[in-house]
C-alpha positions in Angstrom: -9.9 10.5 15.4 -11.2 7.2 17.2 -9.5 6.6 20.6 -7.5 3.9 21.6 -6.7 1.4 24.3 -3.9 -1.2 25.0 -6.8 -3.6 24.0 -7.5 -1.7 20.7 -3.8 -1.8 19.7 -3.0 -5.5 20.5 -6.5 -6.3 18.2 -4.5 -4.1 15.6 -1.0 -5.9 16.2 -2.5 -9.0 15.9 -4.6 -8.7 13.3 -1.8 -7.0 11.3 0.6 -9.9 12.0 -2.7 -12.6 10.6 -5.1 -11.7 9.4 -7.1 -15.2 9.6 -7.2 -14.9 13.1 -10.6 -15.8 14.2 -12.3 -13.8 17.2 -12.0 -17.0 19.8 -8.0 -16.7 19.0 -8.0 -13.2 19.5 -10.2 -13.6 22.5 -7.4 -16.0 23.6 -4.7 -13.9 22.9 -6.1 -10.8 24.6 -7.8 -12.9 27.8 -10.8 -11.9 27.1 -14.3 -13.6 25.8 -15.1 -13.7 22.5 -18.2 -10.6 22.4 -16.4 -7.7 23.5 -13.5 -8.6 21.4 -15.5 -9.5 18.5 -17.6 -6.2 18.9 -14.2 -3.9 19.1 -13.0 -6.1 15.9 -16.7 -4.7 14.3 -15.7 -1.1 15.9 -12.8 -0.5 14.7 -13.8 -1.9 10.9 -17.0 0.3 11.1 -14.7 3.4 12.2 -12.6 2.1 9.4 -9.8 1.6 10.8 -9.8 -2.1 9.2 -9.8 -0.8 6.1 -9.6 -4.6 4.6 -8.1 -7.8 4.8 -5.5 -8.8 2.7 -3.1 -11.7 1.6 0.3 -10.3 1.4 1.9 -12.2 -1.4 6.0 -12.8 -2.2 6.3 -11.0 -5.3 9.4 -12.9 -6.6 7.4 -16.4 -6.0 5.3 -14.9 -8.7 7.5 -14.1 -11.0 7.8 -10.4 -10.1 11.6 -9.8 -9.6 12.3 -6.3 -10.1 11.0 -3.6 -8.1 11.5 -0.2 -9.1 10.8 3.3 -7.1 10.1 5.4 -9.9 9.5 9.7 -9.7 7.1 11.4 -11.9 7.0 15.3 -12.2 4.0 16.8 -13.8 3.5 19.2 -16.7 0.4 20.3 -15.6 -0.5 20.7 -11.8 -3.8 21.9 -12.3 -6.7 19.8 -10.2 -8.5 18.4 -13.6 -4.7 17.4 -15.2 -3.6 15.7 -11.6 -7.4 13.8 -11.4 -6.7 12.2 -14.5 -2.9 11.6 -14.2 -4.4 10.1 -10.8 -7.0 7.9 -12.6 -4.9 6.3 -14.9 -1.6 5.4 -13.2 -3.9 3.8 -10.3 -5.2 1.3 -13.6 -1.9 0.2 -14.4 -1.3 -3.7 -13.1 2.3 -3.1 -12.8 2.4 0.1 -10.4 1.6 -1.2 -6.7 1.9 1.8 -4.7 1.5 5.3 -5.6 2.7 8.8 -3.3 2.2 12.4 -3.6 5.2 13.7 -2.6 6.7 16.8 -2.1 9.4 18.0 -3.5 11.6 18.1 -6.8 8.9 15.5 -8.0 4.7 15.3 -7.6 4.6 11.3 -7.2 7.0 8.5 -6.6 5.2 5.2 -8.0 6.5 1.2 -6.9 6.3 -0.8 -10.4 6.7 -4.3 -9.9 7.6 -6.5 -13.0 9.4 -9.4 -13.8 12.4 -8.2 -15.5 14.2 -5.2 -16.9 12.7 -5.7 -20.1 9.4 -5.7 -18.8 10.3 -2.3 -17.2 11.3 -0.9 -20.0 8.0 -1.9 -21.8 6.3 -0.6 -19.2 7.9 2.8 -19.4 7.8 3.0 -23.5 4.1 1.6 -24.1 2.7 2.6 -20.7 4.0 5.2 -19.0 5.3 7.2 -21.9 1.6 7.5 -23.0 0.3 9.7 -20.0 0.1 13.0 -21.5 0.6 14.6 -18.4 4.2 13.3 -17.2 7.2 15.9 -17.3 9.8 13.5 -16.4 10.5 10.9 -14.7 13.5 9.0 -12.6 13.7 5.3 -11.8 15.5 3.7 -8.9 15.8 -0.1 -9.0 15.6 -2.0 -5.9 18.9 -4.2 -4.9 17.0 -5.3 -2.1 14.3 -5.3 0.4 15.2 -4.5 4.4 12.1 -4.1 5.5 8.6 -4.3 4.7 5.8 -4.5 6.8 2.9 -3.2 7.0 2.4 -2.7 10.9 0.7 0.9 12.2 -0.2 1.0 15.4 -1.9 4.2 17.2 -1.1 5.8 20.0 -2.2 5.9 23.0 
């Protein structure tokens, strides 16, 4: 694991917070010149760290009102069965996010879709056709506290 400074972590909190930062704002920011910042910014992305740059986008301004946390348990748990169930919900537009958990279930998925019919589409034409899924549990969202995506190392 890469080691970090307080420099290090206030590249990642800023960048975190925007992403379109340039280096001479950052530089600005941190009170430092542009190089050395720029080269930890090319450090950190080579040590992947960055992993990308992304435009967070409001879901329901697009039409994507209902969020819903759903739990999948396996039939199978074998590495070839859990490769393929792993392939194919990661192709599905509507699922966002997908865990391996532990527990009473192998996966909790995030499905976002526009309405509850749309869900239930999902679920009948989509989901119902993985061969591999034992049951499953849906949990709709009422609403979002939080949601950020802000990781910061330690020291």
């Amino acid at each position: 694991m890469p080691k970090f400074d307080e420099t290090d972590r206030l590249i990642l909190k800023y960048l975190q917070e925007d992403a379109k930062l340039t280096t001479k704002e950052l530089a600005g920011r941190l009170n430092l010149s542009p190089t050395p910042v720029y080269e930890r910014v090319k450090r950190l992305e080579s040590e992947g760290v960055i992993k990308k740059y992304v435009a967070v986008i409001d879901r329901e301004k697009v039409g994507k009102d209902l969020m819903v946390l759903c739990n999948i348990r396996l039939k199978e748990h074998e590495q070839k069965a859990g490769a393929k169930f792993v392939k194919e919900i990661t192709e599905l537009p509507e699922v966002a996010e997908c865990l391996n958990i532990s527990g009473d279930y192998d996966f909790l998925i995030k499905v976002v879709v526009s309405d509850m019919r749309e869900y239930q589409s999902f679920i009948m034409n989509k989901l119902a056709s993985l061969e591999n899924i034992g049951s499953t549990q849906s949990i709709f969202v009422m609403g979002e506290i939080k949601n950020e995506n802000m990781y910061l190392p330690e020291l």
